[in-house]
N, C-alpha and C positions, 0 to 999 in steps of 0.2 A: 316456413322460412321464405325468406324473399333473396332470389339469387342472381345475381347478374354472371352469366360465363362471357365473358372475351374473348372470340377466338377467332379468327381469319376464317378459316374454313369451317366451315356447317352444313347439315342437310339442304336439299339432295345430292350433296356430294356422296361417292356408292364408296370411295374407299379410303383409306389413312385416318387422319384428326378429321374429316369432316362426318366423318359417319359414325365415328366415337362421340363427339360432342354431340349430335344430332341425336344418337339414341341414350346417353348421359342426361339432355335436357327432357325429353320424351319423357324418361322414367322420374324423373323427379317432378314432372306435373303431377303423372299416373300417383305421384304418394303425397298430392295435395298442396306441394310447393308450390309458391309464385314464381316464376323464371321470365327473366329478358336474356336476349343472347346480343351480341351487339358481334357482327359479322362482315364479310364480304358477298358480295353472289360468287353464286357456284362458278367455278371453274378448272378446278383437278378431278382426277388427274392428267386432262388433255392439254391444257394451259391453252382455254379458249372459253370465256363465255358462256355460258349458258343460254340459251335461245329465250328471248325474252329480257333478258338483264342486258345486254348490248348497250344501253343508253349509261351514261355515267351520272347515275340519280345516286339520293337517296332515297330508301322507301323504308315502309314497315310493314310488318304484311305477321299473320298469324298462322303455326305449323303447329297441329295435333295437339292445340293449349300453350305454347311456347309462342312470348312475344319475340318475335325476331326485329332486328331493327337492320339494316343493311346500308353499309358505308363503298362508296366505288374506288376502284383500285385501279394500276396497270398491270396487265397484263402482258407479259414479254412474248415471244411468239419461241424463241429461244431459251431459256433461261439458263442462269450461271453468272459466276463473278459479281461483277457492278451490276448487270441486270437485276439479279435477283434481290440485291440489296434494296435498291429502286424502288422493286416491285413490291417489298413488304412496305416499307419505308411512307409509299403513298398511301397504303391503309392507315399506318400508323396516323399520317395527317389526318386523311378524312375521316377517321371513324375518331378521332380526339375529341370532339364538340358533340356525337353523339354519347362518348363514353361519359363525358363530365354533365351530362343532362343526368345520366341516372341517378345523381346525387340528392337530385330533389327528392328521388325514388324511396328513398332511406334503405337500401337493402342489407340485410343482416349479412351476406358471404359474396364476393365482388373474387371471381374464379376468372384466373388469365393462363390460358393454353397456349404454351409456345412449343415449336414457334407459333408466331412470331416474337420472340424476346421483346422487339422494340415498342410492341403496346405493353409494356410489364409496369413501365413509370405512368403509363395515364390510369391501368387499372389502382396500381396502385394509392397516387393521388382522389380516384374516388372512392376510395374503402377509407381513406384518412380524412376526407370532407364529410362523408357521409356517417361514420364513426362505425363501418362494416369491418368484418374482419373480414382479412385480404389473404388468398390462398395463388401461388403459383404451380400450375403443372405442366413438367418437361416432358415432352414427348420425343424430343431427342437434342442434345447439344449442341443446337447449330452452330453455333460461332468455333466447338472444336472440330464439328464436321466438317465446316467450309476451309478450313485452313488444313486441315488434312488433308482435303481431296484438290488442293490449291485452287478453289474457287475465290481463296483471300488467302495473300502473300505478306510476305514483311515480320520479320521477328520482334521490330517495334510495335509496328500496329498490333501484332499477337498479345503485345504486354498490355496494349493501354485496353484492347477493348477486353481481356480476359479479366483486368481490373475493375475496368466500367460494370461486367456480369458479376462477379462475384461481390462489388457494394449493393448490388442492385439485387441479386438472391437477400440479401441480408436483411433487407427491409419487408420481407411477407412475414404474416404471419405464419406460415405453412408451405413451403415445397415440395412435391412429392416428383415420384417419376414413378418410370414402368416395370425394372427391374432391379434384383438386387445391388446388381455394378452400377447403376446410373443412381441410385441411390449413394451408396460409397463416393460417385461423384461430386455428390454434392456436400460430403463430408471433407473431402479433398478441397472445396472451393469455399470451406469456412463456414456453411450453414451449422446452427448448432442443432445435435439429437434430438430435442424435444418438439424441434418446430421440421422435422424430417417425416415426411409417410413416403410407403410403398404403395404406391394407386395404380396394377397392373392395367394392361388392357383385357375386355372379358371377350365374353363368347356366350351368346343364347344355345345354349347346352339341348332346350329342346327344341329348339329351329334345325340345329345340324346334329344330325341323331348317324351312326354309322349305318350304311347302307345294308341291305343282307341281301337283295337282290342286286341289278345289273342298271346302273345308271340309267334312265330315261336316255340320256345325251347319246350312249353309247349307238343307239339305233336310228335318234336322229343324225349323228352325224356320221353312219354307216360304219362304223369300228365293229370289227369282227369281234365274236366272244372272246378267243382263246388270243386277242392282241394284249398285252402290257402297256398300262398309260403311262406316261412320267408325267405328272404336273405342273408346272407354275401358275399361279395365278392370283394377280395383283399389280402396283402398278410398274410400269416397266422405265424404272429410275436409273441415274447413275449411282446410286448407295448401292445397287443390289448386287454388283459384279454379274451382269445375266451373260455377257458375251463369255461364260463360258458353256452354256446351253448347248446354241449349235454347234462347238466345238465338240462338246461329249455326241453329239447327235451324228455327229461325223465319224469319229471312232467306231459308234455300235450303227451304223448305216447296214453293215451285212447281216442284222438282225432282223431280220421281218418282221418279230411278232414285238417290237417294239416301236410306240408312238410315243414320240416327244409333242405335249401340247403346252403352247404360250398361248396363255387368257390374258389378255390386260391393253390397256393404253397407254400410254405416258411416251415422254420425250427422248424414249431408247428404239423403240418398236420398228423404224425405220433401217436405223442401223441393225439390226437384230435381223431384221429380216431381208439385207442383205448378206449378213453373214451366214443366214440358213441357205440363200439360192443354192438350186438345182438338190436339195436335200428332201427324199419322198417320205423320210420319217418325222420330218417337223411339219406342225400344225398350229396357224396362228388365228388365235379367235378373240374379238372385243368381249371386254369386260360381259359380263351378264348379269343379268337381272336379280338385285338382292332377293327377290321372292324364291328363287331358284339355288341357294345357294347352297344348300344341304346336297341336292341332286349335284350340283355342278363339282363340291368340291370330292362327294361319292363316286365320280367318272373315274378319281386318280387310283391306282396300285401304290403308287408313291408318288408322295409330294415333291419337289425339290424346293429348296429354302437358301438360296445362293445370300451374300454378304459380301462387300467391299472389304478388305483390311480395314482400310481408312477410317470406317463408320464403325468398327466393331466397340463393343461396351460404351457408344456414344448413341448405338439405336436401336433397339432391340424391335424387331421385323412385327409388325401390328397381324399379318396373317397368319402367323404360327399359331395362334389360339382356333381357328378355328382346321387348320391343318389337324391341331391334335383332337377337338370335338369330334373330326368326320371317323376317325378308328382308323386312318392309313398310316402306315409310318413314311418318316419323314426325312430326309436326307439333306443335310446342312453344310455351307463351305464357309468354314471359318477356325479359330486355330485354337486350340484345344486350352481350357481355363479359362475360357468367354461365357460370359452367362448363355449365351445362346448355345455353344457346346454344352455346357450342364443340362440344359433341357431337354436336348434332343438326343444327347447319348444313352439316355433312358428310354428313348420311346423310336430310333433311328439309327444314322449312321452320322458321322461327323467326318470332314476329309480337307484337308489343308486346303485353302482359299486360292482361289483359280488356277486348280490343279485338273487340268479335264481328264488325265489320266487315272486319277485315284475315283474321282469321282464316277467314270464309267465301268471301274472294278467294282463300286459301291453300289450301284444301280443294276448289272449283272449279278450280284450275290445276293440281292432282293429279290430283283423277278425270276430267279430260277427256286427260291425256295419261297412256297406261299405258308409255311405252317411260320416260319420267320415274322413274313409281314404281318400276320394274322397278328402273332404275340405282342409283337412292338407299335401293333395298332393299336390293339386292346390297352396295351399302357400309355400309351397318348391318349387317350380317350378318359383314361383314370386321372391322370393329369388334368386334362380341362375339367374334369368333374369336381376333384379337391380345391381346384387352387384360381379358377378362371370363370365361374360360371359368372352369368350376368348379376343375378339378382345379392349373392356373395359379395362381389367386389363394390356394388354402386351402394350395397345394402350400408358396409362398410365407409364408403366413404358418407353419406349421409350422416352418419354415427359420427364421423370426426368432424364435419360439420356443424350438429347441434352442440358437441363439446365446447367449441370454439367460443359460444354465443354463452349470457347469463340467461340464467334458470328462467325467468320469465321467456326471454325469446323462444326458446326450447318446446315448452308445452302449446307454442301458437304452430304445430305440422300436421296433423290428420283430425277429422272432426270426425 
């Protein structure tokens, strides 16, 4: 097949949609596909640039067999509200005259990963020039995020643009998303059943394998054996409700043999790491190195998996899949009948949504019992195994791919 994916963010961005599409497009070379990605330069999740990309080009440049095509954007230094509208907004212009180039392409599947919603009308204009069938995947619903978390106000404006999305779902052939609720969402917003998938996010099942001995990390960064990790790590957003971290950090302070660690970048980390001052149990470390990530996410005892109200059943958290691959259980703040409580109440703990109190009762009845974390590792682990693995899910969507296309296109995928 010949694929065009639309998506803002791409490799080597290390987390979110960029490192989903980036190894999405990876593996559908690896099984003989054509692929063009039509993109932005890297810059999440620090909202800066990439070293190298600074100049506001376009260029095209080739990643592991994937033609990448790359359109310049702004970048806000801040982002939120009108900013961040802006900032898609200008992708949407500049990469419009690369996306309708691919039409000369003829490509059989013309795939648009939102966000950003607002390239969804250019992809889909060249799946209809081109006579491709045209597939959208939500990675979360921005438009009911934004106006949840009031980054966009106005109970008119609510109506007109939730009108504008749901004409605009209407017209793919194909919508999918990452869970079961965001699925339902889109049955709520008028897609009909037939043209509905479930397109989870995966997990290289044998990249992050559970550890049986003692994290490498633990010794480079001199953690005592018999210390208890708490984890996070990913990017440090406003969806994630993180400021209740150094809150519980504060509470279990008279704990010694517990280490609170924050891995990640993003546009919280600051504030985050004022509200940890003068706290010798919180430890803050930049993202690391995807080569390492089996080792990095084996350092946790437990994960924590914190959630906004605001975002819940609108975003289902991209790092949970490999939280459950590494065998640790997993502790989640969000409100019990959310897909994300369905998941983790099987393989965790679930505790009402910026609750620091519950949440440190939850994290203490972990780390005092290891035969606990052991079991509810172990079923996380079975979890990613059945339902998340890499080759599973992309294998899958492939499958709903060549469906899409007539029988002739079909037999032109592996020689």
């Amino acid at each position: 097949m010949k694929i065009v994916l639309y998506s803002a963010n791409f490799a080597p961005e290390p987390t979110g949609i960029g490192k989903y599409s980036g190894e999405m497009a990876r593996w559908l070379v690896a099984q003989g596909h054509e692929v063009r990605v039509i993109c932005a330069p890297p810059y999440y999740p620090n909202w800066q640039l990439a070293e190298g990309y600074e100049a506001p080009i376009w260029r095209r440049e080739s990643w592991h067999g994937v033609d990448v095509w790359r359109a310049p954007l702004w970048v806000p230094a801040s982002p939120g509200g009108l900013k961040r509208v802006l900032h898609l907004l200008s992708f949407a212009i500049t990469s419009f005259p690369v996306a309708l180039w691919q039409a000369f392409w003829r490509p059989d599947v013309v795939v648009c990963v939102a966000p950003a919603l607002v390239n969804a009308p250019a992809a889909n204009l060249v799946a209809r020039l081109s006579g491709a069938r045209s597939w959208l995947h939500i990675q979360d619903f921005e438009v009911d995020v934004a106006f949840n978390m009031g980054l966009l106000k106005g109970a008119r404006q609510r109506r007109a643009v939730t009108w504008l999305e749901q004409r605009l779902l209407r017209r793919f052939d194909v919508v999918s998303s990452i869970s079961e609720r965001m699925v339902e969402g889109l049955r709520l917003k008028g897609v009909h059943e037939e043209r509905i998938r479930h397109f989870p996010n995966w997990v290289n099942i044998g990249h992050i394998q559970p550890l049986q001995r003692a994290s490498t990390y633990r010794s480079e960064l001199g953690i005592a054996p018999d210390t208890k990790v708490v984890l996070f790590s990913g990017t440090l957003g406003g969806k994630q409700g993180l400021s209740v971290i150094p809150q519980v950090a504060r509470l279990l302070a008279h704990r010694s043999d517990i280490l609170f660690v924050i891995g990640g970048d993003g546009v919280m980390k600051a504030q985050l790491q004022a509200e940890a001052e003068g706290l010798t149990n919180v430890r803050f470390l930049p993202l690391q190195p995807a080569e390492r990530l089996g080792e990095w996410l084996g350092l946790a005892d437990i994960h924590l998996l914190p959630q906004s109200p605001e975002a819940e059943d609108l975003v289902l958290p991209s790092k949970l899949a490999g939280m459950l691959a590494s065998g640790r259980p997993v502790i989640a703040t969000c409100r019990a009948g959310t897909e994300l409580a369905k998941v983790v109440s099987q393989c965790g703990a679930v505790v009402p949504p910026e609750d620091a109190l519950s949440l440190s009762e939850a994290v203490l009845s972990l780390v005092d019992d290891a035969d606990c974390r052991a079991t509810l590792g172990a079923q996380g682990r079975r979890h990613a195994e059945e339902h998340l693995g890499l080759e599973g899910v992309l294998g899958q969507f492939e499958q709903d791919c060549q469906e899409l296309l007539p029988s002739p296109a079909v037999t032109r995928v592996r020689q």
